[in-house]
C-alpha positions in Angstrom: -27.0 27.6 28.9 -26.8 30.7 27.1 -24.8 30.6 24.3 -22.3 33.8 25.3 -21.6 32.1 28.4 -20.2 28.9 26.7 -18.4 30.7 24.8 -16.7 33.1 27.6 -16.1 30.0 29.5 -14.3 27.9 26.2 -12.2 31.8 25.6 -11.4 32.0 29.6 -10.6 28.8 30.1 -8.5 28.2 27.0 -6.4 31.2 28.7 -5.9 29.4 32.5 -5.6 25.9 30.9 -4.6 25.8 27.2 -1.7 27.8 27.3 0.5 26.4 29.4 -1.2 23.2 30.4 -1.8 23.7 33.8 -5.2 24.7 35.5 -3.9 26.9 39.1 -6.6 26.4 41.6 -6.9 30.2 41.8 -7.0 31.1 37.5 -10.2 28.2 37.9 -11.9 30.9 40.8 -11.3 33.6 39.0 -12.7 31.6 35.7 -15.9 31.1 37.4 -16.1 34.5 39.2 -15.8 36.3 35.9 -18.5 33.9 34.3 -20.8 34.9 37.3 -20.6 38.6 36.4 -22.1 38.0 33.1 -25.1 36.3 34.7 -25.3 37.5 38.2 -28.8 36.5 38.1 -28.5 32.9 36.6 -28.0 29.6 38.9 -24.9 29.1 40.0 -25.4 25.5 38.3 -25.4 27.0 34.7 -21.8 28.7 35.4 -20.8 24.8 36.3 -22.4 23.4 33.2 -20.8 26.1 31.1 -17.9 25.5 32.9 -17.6 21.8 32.2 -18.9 21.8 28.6 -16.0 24.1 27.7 -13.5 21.9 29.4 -14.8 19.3 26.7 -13.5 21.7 23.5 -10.4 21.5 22.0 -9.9 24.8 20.6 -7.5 23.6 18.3 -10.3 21.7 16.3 -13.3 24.0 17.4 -11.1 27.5 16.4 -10.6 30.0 18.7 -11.4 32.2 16.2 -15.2 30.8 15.3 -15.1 31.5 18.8 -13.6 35.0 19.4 -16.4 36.0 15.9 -19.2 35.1 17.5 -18.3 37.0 21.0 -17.8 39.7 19.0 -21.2 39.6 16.9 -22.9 39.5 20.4 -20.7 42.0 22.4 -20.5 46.2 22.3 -17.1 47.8 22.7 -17.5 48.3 26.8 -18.5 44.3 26.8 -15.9 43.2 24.5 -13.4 45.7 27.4 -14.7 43.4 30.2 -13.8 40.3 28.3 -10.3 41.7 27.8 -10.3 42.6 31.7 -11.8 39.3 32.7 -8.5 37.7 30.6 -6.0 39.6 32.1 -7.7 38.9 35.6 -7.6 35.2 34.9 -4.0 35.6 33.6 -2.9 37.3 36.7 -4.7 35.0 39.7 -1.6 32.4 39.9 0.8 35.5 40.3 2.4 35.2 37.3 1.1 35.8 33.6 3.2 34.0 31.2 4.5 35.1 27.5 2.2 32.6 25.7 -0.8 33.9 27.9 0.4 37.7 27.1 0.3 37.1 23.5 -3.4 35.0 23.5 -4.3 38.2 25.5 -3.0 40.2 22.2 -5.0 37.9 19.6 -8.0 38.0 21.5 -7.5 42.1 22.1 -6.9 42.7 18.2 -9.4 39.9 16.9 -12.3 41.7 18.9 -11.1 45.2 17.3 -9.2 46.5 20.0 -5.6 47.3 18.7 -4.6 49.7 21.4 
């Protein structure tokens, strides 16, 4: 599993699941269809793998921010834009984004140097 990818999937899913507790059946598709635009070439299998290793990290221990430095390290401005569309994507599949998912959408926006 490439290294991005798990952390895309711990960031995504720390959006559709760790802010308000609850995984919607349709933030986890758009979860995995925004992984599988990063590596439309890849397995299907590594996507699930990425998937479920990031469902084991507690971001609260791990640091969103360890997290949200090395994305940036390995991401150009146009890449680290697709993350921040891929967020507000996965925000917006249940048909509601919430304050707390608004304002993680913020930190990550402003920690990857995007302030506008």
């Amino acid at each position: 599993m490439a290294p991005l990818l798990f952390d895309l999937a711990v960031l995504y899913r720390a959006l559709a699941f760790g802010v308000d507790g609850d995984l919607d059946v349709r933030e986890a598709d758009a979860v995995r269809a925004a992984l599988e635009s990063w590596v439309p070439d890849q397995d299907p299998a590594g996507v699930d793998h990425a998937i479920r290793e990031a469902a084991l990290v507690d971001v609260g221990v791990v640091g969103l921010g360890a997290v949200l430095e090395r994305i940036g390290r390995r991401l150009d401005g146009p890449a680290r834009a697709r993350v921040l569309a891929d967020l507000h994507r996965v925000a917006a599949a249940d048909g509601r984004v919430t304050q707390g998912e608004d304002h993680l959408i913020d930190f990550v926006r402003r920690a990857l140097g995007h302030d506008a």
